[in-house]
KEGU-586724 format. One record per residue: residue number from 1; x, z, y of N, C-alpha, C in turn. Coordinates in steps of 0.1 Angstrom, whole numbers, plus 2048, in hexadecimal, padded with zeros to 3 digits. Example, Ala and Ser with C-alpha at 12.3 -4.5 7.8 and 13.67 -1.06 7.14 Angstrom:
   seq   n_c1   n_c3   n_c2   ca_c1   ca_c3   ca_c2   c_c1   c_c3   c_c2
     1    884    84E    7C7     87B     84E     7D3    884    84E    7DF
     2    880    847    7EA     889     847     7F5    881    84F    800
END
This chain:
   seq   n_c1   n_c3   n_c2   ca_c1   ca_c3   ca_c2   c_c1   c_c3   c_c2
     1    8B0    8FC    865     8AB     8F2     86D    8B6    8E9    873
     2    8C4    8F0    876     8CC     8E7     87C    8D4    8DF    875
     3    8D3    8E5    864     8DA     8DD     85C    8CF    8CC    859
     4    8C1    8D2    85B     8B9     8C6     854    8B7    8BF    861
     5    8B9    8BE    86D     8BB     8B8     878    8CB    8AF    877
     6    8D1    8B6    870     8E1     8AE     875    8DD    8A5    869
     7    8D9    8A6    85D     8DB     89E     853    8D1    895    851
     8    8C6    891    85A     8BB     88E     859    8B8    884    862
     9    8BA    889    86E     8B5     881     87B    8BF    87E    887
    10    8CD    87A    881     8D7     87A     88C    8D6    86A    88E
    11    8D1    861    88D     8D0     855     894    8C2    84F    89D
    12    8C7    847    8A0     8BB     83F     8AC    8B6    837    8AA
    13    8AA    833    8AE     8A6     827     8AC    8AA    817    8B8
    14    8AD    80E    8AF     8B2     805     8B8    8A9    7F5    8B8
    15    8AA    7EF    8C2     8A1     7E2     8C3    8A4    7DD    8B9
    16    8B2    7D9    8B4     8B2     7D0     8A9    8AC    7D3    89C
    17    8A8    7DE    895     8A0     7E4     88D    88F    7DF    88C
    18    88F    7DA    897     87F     7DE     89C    877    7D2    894
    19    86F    7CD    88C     86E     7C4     887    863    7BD    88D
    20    85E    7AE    88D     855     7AB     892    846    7AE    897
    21    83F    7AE    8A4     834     7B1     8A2    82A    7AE    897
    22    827    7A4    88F     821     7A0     888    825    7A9    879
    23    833    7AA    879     833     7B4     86D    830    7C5    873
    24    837    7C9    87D     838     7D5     87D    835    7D7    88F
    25    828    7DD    891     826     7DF     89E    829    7F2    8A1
    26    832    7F2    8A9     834     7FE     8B4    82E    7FF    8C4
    27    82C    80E    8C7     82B     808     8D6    83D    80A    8DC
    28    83C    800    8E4     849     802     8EC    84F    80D    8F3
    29    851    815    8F0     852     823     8EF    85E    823    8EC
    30    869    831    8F4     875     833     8EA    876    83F    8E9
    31    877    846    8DC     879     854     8DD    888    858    8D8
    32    88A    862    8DB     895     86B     8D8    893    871    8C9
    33    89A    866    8BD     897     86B     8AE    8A0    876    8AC
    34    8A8    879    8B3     8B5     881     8AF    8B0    88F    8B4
    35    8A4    895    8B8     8A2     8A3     8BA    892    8A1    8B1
    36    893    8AD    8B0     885     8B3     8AA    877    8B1    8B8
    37    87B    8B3    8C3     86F     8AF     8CC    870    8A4    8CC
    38    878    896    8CC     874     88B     8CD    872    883    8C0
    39    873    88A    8B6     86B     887     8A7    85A    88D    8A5
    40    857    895    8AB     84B     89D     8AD    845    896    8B7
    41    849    892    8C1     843     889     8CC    83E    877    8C0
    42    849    872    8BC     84A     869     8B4    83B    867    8AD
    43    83E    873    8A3     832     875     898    826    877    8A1
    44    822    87C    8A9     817     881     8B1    80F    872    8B7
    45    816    865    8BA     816     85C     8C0    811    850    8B6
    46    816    852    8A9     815     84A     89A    80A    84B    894
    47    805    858    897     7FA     85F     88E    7EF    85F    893
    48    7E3    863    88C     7D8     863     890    7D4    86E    899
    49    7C8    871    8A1     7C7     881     8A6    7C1    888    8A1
    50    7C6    895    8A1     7C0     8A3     895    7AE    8A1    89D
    51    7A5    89E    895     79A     8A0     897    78D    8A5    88B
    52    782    8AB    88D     777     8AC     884    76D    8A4    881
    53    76E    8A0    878     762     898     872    75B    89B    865
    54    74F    895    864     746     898     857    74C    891    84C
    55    750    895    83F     750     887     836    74A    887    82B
    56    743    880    828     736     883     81D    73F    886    80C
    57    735    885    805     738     889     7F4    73F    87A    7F1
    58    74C    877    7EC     74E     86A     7EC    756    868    7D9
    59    74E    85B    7D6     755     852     7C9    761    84B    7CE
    60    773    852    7CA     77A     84E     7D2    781    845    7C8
    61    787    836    7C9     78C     82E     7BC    79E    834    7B9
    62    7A1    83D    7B2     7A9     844     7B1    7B8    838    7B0
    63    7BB    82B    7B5     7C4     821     7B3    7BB    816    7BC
    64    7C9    815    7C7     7C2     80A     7CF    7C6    7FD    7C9
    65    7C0    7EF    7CC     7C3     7E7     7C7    7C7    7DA    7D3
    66    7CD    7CD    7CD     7CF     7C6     7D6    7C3    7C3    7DB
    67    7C5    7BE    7EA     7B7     7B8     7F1    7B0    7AC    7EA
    68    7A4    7AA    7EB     79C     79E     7E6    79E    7A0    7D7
    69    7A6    7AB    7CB     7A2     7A5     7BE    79B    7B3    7B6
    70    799    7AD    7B1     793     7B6     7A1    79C    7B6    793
    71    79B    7C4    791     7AA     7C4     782    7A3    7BB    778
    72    7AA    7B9    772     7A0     7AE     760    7AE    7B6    756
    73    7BD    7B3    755     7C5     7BA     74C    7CF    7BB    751
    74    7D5    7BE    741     7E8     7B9     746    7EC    7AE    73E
    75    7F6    7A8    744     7F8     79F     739    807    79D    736
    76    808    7A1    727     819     7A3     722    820    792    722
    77    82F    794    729     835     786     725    83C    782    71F
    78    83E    78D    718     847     790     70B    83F    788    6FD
    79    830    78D    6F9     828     786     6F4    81F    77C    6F9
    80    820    77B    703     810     770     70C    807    772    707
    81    803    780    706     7F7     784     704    7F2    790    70F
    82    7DE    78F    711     7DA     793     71A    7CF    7A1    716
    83    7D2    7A8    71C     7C7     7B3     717    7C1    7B6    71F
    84    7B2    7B0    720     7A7     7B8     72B    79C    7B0    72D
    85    798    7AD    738     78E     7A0     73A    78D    794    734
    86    791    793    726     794     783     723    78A    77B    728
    87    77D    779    72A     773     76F     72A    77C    76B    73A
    88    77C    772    747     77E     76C     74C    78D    769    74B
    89    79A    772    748     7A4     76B     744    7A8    75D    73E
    90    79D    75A    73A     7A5     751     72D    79F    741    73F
    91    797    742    744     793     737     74F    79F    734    74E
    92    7A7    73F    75B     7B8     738     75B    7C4    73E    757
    93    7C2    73E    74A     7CC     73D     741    7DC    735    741
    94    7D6    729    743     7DC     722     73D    7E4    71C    74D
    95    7E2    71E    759     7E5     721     763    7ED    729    766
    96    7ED    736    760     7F4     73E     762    802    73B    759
    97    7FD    739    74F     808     737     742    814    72B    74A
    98    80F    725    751     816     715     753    81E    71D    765
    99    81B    726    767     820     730     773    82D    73A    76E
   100    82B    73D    763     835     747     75E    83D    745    755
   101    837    73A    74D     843     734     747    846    724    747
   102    84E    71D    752     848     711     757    85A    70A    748
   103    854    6FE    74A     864     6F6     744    870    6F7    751
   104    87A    6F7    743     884     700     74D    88F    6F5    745
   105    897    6F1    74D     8A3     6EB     749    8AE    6F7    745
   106    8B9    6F2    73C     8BF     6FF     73B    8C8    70A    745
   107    8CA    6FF    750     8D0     705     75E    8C7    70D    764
   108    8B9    70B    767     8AF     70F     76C    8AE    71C    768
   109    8AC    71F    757     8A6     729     750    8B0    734    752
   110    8BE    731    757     8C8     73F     75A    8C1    741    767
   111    8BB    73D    76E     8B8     747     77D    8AC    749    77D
   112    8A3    742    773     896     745     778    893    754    773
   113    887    759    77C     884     769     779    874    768    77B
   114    86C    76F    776     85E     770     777    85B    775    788
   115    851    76C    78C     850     76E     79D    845    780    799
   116    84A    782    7AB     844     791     7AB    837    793    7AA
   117    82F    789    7AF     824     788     7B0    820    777    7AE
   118    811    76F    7AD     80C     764     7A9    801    768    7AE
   119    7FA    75E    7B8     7F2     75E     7C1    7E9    74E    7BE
   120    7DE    74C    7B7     7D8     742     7B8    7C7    744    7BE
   121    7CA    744    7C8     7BA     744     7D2    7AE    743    7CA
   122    7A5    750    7CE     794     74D     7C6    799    745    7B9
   123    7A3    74D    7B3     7A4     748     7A2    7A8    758    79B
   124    7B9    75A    7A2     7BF     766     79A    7C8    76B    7A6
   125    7D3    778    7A1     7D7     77E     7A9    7E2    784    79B
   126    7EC    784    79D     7F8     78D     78F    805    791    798
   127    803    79D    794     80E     7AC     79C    817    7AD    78B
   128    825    7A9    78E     82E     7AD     785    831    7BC    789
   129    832    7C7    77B     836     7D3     77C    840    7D6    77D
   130    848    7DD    781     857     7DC     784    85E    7E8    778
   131    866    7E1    771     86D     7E8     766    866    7E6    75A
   132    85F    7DA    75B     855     7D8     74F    854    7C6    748
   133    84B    7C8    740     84D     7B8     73B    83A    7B4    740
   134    837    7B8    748     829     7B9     74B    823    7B2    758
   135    81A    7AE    757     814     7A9     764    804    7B4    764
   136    802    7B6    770     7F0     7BC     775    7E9    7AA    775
   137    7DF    7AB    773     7DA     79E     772    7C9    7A0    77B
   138    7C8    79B    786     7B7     7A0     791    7B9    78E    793
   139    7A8    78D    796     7A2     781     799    7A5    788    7A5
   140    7A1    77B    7AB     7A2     778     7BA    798    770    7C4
   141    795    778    7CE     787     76D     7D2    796    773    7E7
   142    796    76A    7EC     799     762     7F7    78D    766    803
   143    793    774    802     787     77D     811    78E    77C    81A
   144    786    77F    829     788     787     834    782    795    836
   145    786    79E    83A     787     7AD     839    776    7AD    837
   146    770    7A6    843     760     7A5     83F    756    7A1    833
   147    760    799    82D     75A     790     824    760    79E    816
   148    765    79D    819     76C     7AA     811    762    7B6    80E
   149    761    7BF    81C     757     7C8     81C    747    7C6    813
   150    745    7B5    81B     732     7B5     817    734    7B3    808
   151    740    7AF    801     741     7AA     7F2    742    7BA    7EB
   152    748    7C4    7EF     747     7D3     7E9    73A    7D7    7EF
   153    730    7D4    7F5     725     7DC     7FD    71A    7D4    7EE
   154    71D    7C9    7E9     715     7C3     7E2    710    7CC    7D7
   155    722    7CE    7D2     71F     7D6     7C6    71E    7E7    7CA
   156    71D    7E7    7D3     71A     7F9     7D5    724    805    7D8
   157    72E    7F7    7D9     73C     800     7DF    741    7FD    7F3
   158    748    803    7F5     74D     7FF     802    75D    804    7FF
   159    75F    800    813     771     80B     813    76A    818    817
   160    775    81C    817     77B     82C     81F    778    826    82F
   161    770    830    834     778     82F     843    786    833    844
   162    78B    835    854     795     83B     856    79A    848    854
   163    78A    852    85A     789     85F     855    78B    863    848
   164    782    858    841     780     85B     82F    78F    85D    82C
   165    791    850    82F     7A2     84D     82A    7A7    859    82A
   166    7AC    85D    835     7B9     86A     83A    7B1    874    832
   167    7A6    87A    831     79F     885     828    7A3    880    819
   168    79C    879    811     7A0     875     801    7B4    874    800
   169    7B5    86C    80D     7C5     86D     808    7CB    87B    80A
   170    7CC    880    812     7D0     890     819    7CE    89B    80D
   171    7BE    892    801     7BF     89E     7FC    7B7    8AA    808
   172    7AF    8AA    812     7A8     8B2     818    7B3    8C0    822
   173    7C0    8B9    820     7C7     8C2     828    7CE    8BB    833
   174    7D5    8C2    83D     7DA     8BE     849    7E7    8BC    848
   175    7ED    8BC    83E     7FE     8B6     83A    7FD    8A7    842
   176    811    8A4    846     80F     89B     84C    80F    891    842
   177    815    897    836     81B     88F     827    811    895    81F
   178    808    88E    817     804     893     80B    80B    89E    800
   179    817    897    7FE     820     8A1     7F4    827    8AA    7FA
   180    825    8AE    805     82E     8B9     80A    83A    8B6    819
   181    841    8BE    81B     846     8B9     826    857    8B5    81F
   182    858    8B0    815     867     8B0     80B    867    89E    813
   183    870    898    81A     873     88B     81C    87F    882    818
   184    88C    88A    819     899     885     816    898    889    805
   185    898    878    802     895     876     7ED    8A6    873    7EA
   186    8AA    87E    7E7     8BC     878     7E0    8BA    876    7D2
   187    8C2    871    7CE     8C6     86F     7BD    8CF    87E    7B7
   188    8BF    884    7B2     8C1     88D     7AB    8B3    894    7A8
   189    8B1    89C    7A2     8A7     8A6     79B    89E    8A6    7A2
   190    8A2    8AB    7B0     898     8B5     7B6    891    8A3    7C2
   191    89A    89D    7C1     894     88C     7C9    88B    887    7BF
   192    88D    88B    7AF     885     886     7A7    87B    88A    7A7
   193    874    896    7AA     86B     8A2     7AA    85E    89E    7B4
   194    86B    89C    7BF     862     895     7D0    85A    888    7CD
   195    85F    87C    7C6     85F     873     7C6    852    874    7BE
   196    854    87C    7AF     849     87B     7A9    83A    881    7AE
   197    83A    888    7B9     833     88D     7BB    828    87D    7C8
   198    835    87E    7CF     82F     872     7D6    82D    862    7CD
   199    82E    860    7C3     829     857     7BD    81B    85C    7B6
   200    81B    86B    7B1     810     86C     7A7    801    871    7AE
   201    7F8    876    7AA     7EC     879     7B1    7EC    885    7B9
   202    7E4    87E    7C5     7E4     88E     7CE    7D4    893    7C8
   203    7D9    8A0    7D4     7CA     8AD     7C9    7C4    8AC    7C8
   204    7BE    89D    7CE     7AD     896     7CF    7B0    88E    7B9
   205    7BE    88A    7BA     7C1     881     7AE    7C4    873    7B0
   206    7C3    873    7BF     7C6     860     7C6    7D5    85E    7C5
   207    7D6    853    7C2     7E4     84F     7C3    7E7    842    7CA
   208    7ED    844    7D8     7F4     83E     7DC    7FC    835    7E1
   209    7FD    828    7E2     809     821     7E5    814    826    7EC
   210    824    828    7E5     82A     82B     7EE    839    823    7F4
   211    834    813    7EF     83D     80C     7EF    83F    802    7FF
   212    83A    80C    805     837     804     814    837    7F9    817
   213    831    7EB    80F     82E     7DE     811    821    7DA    812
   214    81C    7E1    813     80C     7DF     817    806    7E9    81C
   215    7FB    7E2    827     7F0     7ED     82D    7E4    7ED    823
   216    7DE    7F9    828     7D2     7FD     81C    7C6    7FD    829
   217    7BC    7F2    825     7AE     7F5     830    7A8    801    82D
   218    7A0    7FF    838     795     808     83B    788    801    840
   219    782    804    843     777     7FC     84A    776    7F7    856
   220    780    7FC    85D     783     7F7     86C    790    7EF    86B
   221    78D    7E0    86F     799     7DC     86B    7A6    7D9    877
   222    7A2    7E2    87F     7AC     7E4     88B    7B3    7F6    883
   223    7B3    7FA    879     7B5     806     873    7B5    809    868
   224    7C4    7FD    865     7C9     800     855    7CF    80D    856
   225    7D3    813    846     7DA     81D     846    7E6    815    83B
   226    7F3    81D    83E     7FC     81C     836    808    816    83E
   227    80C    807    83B     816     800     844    821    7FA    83D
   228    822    7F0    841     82C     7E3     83C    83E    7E0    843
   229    843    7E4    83C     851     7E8     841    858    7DE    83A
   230    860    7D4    83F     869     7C8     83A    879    7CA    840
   231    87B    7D8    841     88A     7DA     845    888    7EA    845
   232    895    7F1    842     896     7FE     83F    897    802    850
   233    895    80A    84F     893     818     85F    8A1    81C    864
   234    8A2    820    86C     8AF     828     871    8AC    834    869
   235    8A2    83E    86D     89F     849     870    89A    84C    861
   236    89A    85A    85C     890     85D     850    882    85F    855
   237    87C    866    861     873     864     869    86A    856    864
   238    871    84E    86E     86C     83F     86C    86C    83B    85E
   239    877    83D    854     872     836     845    865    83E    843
   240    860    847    845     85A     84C     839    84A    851    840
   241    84A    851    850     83D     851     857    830    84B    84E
   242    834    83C    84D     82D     837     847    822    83B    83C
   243    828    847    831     822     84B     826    81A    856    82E
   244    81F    85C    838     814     866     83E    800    85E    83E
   245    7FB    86B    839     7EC     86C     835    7E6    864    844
   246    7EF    866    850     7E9     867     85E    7EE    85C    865
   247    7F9    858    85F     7FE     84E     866    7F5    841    86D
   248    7F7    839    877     7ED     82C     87B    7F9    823    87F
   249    7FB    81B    878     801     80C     878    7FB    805    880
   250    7F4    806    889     7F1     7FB     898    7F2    7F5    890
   251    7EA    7EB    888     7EA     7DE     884    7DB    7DA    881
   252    7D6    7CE    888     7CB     7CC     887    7CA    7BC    87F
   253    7BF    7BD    879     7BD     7B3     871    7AF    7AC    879
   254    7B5    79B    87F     7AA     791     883    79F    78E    878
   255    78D    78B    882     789     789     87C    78A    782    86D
   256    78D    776    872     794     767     86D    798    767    862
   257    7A5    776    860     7B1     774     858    7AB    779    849
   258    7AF    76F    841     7B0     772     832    7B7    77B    829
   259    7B7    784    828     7BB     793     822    7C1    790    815
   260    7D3    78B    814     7DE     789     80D    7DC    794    801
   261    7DD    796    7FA     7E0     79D     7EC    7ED    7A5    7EE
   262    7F8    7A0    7F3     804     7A6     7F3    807    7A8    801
   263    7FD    7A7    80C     7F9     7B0     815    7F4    7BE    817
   264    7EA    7C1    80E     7DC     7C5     811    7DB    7CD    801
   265    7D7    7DA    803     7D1     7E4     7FA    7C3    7E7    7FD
   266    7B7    7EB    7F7     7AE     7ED     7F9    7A4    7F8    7EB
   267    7A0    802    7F1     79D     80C     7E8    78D    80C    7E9
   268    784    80D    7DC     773     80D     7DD    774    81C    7DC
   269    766    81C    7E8     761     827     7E3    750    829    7E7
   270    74B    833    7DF     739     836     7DB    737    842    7E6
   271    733    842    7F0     72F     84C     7F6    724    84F    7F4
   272    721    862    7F0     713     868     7ED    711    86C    7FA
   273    704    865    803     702     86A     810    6F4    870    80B
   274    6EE    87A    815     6E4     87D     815    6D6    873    81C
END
């Protein structure tokens, strides 16, 4: 314990770290990260409260997707060809095409790089894979969390509540981590092992985002799960809270606001109620 204390949690958290409210809400609170009671106080404060609830028989979408879209393919840019939805792919095609590979003078074409993502409102939505020559390719319709909901109620789906959520993700157990309590990921075997485990399916077979840039709804939209991090943590604590099953990111989403794609994850699911 005192070795994984000295190598783990010997720093503090400091104001200049703290990132904006609008990205990253805290309460103003300062704890003592450098002992195990003020990491346990910490976590206890972050998280939801151990409570019982019912949760019915549930259809859970085993891969959450960006907010507001629906998958159609992938599309290679190696060949500019698309495999999946063509009827509606081919609409904007040629949109896309004039996005990814625009005229390039020859100065240009040494810096240009394929953007990470391509966002055209109530048209399309394209997630570049990373380490790949590939794009995810989802239509896009321009919701608010509401408008969002009544559009999956249509077709017979909804979210997760909050409860659902922490149950389907947890895997039905009380870990504070889905994959175990392994947190410090080094470059080697056994970081490889951890890693894969928190990337691949938990015991339900759900998988995850664990790239902490986006919150994942629920139905309460004062009670995303997940959390949006735009600067690394002091603490291992703090990096990695986030991926906890229990964790609550204080972050509430206005009526009003329009649910970004590279904000926002969002998972269907069929509940069998009685």
């Amino acid at each position: 314990m005192e070795s994984l204390e000295k190598n783990t949690f010997k720093t503090t958290l400091t104001n200049e770290v703290i990132d904006s409210a609008t990205e990253w809400v805290e309460p103003e609170t300062s704890y003592d990260l450098t002992s195990l009671e003020g990491i346990s106080e910490y976590i206890n404060q972050q998280t939801t409260d151990l409570r019982k609830v019912k949760i019915p028989a549930m259809f859970v979408q085993k891969y959450a997707l960006p907010a507001c879209t629906e998958f159609l393919g992938i599309f290679d840019t190696v060949t500019g060809t698309f495999e999946g939805e063509i009827e509606q792919f081919v609409s904007f095609e040629n949109q896309i095409c004039e996005k990814l590979f625009p005229t390039l003078s020859a100065a240009e074409s040494l810096s240009w790089t394929f953007p990470q993502s391509l966002l055209e409102k109530n048209k399309f939505y394209l997630e570049f894979l990373p380490e790949s020559d590939y794009y995810f390719v989802y239509s896009h319709s321009d919701y608010t969390h509401d408008e969002l909901a009544l559009s999956l109620k249509r077709t017979g789906f909804g979210l997760l509540s909050e409860d659902q959520w922490e149950f389907a993700v947890g895997a039905g157990t009380r870990r504070l981590f889905r994959w175990g309590n392994e947190l410090l990921i080094q470059e080697n075997e056994s970081g490889r092992q951890i890693k894969s485990k928190m990337d691949g399916g938990n015991m339900f077979g759900l998988v995850v985002d664990t790239q902490k840039s986006r919150y994942e709804l629920t139905t309460d939209p004062t009670a995303s799960k997940l959390g949006k991090q735009t600067s690394p943590r002091n603490t291992l604590i703090e990096e990695m809270l986030p991926l906890s099953t229990y964790f609550s990111p204080n972050h509430a989403i206005l009526p009003e606001q329009k649910l970004n794609p590279t904000d926002y994850l969002y998972r269907k699911v069929i509940r069998i109620e009685n």
